[in-house]
KEKOLTI-769982 format. One line per 5 residues: number of its first residue (from 1); for each residue x, y, z of N, C-alpha, C, CB. Coordinates in steps of 0.02 Angstrom, whole numbers, plus 50000, padded with zeros to 5 digits. Each point is the difference from the previous one (the first is absolute). Glycine has a CB too. Example, Ala and Ser with C-alpha at 12.3 -4.5 7.8 and 13.67 -1.06 7.14 Angstrom:
// KEKOLTI-769982
1	50660,49716,50390,49955,50059,50000,50045,50060,50000,49905,49941,50062  50077,50112,49902,50042,50059,50003,49961,50055,50037,50059,49968,49892 $
This chain:
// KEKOLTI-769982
1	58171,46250,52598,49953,50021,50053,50038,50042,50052,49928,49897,49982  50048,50157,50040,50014,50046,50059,50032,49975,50048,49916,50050,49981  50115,49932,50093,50012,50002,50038,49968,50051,50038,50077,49942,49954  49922,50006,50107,49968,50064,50053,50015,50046,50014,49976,49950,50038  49965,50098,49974,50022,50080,50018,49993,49978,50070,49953,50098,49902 $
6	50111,49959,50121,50022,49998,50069,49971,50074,50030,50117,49916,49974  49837,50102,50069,50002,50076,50013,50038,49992,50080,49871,50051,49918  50156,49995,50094,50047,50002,50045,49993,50069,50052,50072,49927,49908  49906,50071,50154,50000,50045,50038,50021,49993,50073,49926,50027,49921  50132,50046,50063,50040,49984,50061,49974,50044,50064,50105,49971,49921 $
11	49921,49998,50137,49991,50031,50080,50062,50012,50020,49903,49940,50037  50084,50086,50010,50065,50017,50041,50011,49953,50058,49986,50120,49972  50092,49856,50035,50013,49940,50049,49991,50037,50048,50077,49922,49954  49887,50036,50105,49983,50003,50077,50060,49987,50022,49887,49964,50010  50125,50087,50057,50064,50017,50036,50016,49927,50041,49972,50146,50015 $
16	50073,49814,49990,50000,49955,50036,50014,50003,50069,50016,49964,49906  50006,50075,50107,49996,50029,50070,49957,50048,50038,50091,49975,49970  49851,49988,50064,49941,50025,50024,49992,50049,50054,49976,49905,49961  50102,50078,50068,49969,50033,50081,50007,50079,50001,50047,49890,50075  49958,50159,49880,49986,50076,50002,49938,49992,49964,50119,50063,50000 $
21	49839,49913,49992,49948,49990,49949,49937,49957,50040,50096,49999,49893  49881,50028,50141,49925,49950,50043,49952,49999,49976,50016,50019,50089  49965,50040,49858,49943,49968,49947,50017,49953,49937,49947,50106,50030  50125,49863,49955,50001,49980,49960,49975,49954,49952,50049,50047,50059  49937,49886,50020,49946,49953,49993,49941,50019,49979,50048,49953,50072 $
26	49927,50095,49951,49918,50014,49971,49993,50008,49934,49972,50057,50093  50092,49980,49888,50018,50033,49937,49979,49930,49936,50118,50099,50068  49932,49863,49953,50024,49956,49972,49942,49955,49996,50115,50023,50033  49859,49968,50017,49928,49953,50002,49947,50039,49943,50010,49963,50150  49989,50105,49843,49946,50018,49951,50031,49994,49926,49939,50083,50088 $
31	50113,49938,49901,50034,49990,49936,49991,49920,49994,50093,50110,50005  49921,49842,50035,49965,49919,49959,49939,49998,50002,50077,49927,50031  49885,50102,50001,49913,50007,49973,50000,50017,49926,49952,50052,50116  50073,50003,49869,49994,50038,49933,50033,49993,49959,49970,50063,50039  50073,49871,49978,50033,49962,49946,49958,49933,50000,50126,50055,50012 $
36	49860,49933,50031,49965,49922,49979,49924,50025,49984,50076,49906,50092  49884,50150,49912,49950,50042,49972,50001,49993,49930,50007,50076,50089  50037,49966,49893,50030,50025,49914,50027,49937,49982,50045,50131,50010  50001,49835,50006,50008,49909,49959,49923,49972,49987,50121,49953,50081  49838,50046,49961,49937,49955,50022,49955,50053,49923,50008,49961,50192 $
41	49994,50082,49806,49948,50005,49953,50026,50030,49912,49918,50024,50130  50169,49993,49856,50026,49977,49985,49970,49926,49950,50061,50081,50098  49943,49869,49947,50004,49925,49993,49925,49978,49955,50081,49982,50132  49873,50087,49882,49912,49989,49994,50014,50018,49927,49918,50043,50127  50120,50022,49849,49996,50018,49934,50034,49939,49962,50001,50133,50025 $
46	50060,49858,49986,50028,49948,49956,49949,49944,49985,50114,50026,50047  49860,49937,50020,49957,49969,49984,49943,50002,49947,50044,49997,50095  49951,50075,49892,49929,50010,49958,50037,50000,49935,49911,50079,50081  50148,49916,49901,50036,49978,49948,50004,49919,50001,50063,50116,50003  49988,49872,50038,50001,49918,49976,49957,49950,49989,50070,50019,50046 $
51	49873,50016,49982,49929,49933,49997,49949,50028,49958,50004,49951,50125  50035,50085,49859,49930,50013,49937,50047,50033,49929,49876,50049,50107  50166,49897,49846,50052,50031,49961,49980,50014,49941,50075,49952,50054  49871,50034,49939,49970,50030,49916,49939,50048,50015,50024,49879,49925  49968,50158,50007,49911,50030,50020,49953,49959,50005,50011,50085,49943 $
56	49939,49920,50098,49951,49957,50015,49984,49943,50046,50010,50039,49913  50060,49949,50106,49985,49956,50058,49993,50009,50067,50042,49954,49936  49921,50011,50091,49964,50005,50065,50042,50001,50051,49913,49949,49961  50104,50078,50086,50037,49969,50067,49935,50026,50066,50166,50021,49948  49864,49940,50075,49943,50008,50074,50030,50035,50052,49946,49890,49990 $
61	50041,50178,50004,50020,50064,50039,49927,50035,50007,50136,50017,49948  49859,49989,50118,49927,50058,49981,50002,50063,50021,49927,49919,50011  50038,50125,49997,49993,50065,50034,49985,50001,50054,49977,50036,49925  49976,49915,50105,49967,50011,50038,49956,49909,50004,50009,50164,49976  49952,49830,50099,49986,49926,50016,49948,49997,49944,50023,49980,50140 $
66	49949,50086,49856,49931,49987,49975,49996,49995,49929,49959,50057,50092  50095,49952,49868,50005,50035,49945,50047,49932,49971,49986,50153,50036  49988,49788,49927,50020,49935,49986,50018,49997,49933,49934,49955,50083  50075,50091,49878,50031,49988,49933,50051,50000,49977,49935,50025,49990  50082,49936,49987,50069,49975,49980,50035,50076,49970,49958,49852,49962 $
71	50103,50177,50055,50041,50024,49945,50036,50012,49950,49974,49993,50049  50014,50020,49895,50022,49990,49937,50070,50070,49975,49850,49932,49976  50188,50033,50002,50065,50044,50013,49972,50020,49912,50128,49933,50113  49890,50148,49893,49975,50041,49942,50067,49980,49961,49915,50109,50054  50064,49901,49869,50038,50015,49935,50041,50054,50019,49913,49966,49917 $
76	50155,50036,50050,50049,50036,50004,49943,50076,49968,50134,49888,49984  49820,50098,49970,49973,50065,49968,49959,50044,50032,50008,49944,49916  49949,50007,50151,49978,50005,50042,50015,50020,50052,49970,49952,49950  50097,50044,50073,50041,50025,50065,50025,50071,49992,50041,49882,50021  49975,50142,49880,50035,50042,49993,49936,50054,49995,50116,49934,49950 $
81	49837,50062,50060,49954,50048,50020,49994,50036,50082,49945,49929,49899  50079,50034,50142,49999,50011,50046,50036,50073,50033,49979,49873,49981  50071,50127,49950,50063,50034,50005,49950,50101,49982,50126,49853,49936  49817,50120,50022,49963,50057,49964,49951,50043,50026,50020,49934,49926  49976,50012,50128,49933,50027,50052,50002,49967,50081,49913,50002,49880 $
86	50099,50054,50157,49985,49963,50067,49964,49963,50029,50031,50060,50003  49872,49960,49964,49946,49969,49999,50013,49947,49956,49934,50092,50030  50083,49888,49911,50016,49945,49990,50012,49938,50052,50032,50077,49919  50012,49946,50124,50056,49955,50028,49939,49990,50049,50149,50043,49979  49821,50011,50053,49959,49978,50062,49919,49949,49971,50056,50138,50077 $
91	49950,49874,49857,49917,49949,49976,50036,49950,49979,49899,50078,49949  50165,49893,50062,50018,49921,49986,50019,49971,50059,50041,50016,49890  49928,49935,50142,50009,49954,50036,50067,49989,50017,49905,49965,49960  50132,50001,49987,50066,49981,50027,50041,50057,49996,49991,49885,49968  50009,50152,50003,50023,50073,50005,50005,50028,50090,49931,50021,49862 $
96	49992,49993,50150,50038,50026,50064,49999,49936,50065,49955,50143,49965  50048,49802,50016,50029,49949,50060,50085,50019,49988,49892,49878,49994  50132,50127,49948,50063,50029,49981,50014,50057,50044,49986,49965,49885  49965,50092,50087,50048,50063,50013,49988,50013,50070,49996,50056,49884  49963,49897,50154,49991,49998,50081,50071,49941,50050,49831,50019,49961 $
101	50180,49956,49999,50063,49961,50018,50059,50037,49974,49940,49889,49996  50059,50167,49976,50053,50045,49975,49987,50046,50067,50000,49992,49848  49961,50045,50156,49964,50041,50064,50043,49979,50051,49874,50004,49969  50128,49906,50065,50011,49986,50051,50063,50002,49993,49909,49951,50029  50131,50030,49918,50068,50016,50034,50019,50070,50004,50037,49898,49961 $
106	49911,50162,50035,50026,50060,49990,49974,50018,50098,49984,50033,49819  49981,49943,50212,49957,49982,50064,49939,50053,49985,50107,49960,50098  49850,50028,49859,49965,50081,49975,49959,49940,49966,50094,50140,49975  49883,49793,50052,49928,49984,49957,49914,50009,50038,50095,49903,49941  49935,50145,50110,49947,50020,50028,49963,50041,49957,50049,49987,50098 $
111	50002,50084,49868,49923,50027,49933,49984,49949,49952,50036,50124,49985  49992,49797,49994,49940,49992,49941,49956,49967,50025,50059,49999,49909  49942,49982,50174,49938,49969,50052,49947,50053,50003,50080,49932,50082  49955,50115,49940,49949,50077,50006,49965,50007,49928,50091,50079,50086  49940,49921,49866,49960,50004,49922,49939,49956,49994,50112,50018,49941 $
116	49924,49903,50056,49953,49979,49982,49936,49979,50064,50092,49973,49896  49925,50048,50171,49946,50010,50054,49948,50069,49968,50097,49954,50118  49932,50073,49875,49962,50067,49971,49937,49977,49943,50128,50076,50013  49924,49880,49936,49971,49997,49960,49926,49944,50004,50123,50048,49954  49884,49912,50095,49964,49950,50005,49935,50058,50052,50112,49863,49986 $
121	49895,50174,50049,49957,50037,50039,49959,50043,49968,50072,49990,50077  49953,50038,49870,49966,50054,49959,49963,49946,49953,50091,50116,50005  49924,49842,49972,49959,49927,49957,49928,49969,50051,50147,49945,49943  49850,50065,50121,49978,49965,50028,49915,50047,49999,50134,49936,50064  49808,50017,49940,49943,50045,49997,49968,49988,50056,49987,50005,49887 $
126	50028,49965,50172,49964,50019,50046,50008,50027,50071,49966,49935,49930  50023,50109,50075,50009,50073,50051,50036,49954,50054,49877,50095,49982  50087,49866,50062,50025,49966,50054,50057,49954,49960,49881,50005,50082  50137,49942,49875,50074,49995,50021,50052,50055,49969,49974,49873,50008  49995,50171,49961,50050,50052,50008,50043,50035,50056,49930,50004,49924 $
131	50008,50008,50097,50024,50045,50102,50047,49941,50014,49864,50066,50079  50138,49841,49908,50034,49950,50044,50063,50012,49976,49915,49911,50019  50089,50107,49929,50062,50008,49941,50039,50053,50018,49938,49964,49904  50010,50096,50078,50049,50053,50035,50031,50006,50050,49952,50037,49960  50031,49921,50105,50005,50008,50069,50083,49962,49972,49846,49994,50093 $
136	50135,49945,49898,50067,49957,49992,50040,50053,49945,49944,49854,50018  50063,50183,49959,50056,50028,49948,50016,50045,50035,49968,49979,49891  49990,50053,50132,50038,50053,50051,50038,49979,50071,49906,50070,49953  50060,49902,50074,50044,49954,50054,50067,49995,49962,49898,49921,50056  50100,50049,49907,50057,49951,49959,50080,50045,49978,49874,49926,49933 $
141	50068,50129,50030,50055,50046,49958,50000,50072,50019,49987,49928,49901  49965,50092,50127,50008,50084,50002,49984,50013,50078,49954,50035,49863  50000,49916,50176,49978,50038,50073,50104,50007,50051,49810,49908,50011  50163,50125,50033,50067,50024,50054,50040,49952,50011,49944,50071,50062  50018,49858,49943,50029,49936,50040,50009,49952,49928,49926,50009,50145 $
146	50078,50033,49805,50016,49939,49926,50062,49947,49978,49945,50097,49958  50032,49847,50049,50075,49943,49992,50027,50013,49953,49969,49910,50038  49990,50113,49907,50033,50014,49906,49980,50064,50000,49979,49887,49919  50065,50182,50111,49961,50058,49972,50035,50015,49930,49965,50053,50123  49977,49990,49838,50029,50007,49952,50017,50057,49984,49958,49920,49980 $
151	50065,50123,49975,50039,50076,50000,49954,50042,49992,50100,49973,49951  49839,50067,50054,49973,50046,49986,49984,50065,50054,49970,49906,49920  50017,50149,50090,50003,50050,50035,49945,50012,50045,50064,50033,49917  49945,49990,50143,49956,49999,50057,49923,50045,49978,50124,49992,50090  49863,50050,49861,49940,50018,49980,49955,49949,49965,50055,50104,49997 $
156	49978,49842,49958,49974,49943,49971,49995,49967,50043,50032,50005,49911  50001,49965,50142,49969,49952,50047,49963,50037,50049,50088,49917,49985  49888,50138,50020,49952,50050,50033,49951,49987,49955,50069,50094,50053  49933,49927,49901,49944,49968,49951,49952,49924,50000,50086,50072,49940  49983,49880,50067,49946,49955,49997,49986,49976,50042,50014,49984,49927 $
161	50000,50057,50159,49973,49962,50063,49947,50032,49998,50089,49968,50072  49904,50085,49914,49944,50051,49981,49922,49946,49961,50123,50121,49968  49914,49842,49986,49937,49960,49954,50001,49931,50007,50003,50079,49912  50026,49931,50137,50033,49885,50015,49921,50007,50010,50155,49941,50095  49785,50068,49953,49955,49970,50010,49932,50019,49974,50071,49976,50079 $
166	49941,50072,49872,49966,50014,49940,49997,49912,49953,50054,50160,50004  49996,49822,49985,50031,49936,49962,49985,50055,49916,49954,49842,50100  50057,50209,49882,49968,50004,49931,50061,49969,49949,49915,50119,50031  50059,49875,49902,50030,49970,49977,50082,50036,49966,49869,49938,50000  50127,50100,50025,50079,50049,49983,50033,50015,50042,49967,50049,49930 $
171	50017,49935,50118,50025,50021,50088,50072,49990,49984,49897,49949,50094  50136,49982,49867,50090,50004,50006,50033,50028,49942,50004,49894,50065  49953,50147,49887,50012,50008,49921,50069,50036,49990,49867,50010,49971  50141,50057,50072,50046,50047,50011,50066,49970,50034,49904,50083,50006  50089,49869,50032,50065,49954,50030,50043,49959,49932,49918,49971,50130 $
176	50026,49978,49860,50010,49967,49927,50036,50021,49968,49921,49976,49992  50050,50096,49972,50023,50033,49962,50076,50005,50014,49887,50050,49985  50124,49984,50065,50055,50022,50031,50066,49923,49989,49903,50100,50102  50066,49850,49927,50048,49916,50000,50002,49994,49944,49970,49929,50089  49985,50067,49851,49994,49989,49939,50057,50045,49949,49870,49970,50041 $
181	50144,50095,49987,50059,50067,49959,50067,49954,50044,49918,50172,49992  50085,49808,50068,50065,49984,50039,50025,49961,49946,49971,49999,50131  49986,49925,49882,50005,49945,49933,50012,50028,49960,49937,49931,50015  50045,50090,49946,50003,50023,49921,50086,50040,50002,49832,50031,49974  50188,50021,50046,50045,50034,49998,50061,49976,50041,49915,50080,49973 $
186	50102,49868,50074,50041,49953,50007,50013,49943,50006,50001,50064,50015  49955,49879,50013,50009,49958,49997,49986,49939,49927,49992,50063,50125  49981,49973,49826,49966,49984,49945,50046,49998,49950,49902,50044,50036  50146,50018,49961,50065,50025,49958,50046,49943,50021,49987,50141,50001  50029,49848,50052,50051,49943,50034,49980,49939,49967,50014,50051,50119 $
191	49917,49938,49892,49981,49911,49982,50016,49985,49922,49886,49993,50091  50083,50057,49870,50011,50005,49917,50088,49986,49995,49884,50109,49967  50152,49932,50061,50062,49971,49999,50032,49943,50030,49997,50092,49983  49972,49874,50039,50023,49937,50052,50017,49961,49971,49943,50006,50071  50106,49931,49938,50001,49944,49944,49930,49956,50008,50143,49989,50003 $
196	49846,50006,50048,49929,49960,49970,49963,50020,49952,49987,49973,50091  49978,50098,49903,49949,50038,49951,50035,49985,49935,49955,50103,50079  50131,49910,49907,50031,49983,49968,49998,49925,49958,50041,50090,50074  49973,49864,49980,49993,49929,49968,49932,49981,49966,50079,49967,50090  49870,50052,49936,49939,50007,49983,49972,50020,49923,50011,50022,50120 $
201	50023,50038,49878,49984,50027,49941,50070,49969,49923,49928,50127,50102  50081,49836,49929,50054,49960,49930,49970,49971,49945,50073,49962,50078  49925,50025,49877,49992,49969,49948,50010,49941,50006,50018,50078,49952  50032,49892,50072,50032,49932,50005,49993,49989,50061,50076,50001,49918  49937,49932,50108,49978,49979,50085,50067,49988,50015,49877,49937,50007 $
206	50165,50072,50038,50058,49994,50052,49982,49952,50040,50034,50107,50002  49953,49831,49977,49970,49947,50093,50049,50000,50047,49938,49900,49951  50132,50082,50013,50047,49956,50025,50038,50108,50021,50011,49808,49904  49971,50247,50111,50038,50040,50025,49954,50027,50055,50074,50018,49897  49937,49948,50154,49969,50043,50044,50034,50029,50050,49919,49945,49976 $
211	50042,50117,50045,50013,50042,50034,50037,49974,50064,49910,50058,49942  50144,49973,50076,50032,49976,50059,50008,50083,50036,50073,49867,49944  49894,50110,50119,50019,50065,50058,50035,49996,50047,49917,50030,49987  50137,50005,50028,50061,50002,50065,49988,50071,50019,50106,49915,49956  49901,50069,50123,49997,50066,50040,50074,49992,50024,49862,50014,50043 $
């Protein structure tokens, strides 16, 4: 049996002598955010390995409060599709709780929030909670004052302040689009190579090798 894989990523040692250096502390205070950030979710993927070590079994992870179904960890034959189609990866459940905990340690899981917000708004059939929807996605991701903005160009978000109170049902289609090519063309290429996507797609199960992360 394997021994654990070790992935190993290095930083640069902090100067121990502070006093030419007055932002150092601040410095230093955000770099352990974004290490105990990236450990913390990190810790979520492995998890979706160790508790669920064969195909088919259940672990109790959800998407969402509302959304109560157990997750079932796909067949190695099943995972290696993922690799074939991007849409693949986004119509399997445990797939993108995955490739959204891949997202977060990249700090970029704001587009597959924006996706699948999109996607739930353009699904939705009635005019009024649409406008409620839109209001909240734009607030959220694209208006001036956005906590999660997301990358697209000032004519597209001209666009859809333009149709936020229209609510029609395509009002975020051209944004989407736009988060949907980001995903696809980098962060998507990265995950397929990751050791998790990796362990996943094995033939044989590794229980006893798990992933170990050092910063």
């Amino acid at each position: 049996m394997q021994g654990p894989v070790v992935i190993t990523m290095e930083h640069s040692t902090v100067c121990a002598d502070r006093t030419n250096y007055p932002c150092q502390d601040n410095v230093d205070k955000s770099t352990k955010r974004r290490r105990t950030h990236a450990n913390d979710w990190r810790t979520r993927m492995n998890f979706l390995l160790q508790y669920s070590k064969s195909p088919g079994d259940p672990i109790r992870m959800y998407c969402c409060k509302k959304d109560r179904t157990p997750l079932l960890r796909p067949s190695p034959a099943e995972a290696r599709l993922w690799s074939e189609s991007f849409d693949a990866l986004l119509g399997n459940k445990y797939a993108r709780i995955a490739f959204r905990a891949f997202l977060k340690l990249e700090f970029s899981e704001e587009n597959m929030d924006f996706w699948l917000a999109s996607e739930d708004y353009r699904q939705t059939k009635s005019s009024r909670k649409r406008l409620s929807k839109a209001r909240k996605i734009y607030n959220e991701f694209i208006g001036p004052d956005a906590c999660r903005e997301i990358n697209i160009d000032f004519l597209t978000k001209e666009m859809i302040a333009n149709n936020l109170h229209s609510s029609i049902p395509s009002c975020f289609d051209a944004a989407q689009r736009r988060v949907y090519s980001l995903m696809l063309n980098n962060a998507y290429p990265r995950f397929i190579q990751s050791e998790f996507y990796q362990r996943l797609c094995r033939e044989t199960e590794d229980d006893e090798a798990d992933v170990q992360w050092y910063l």
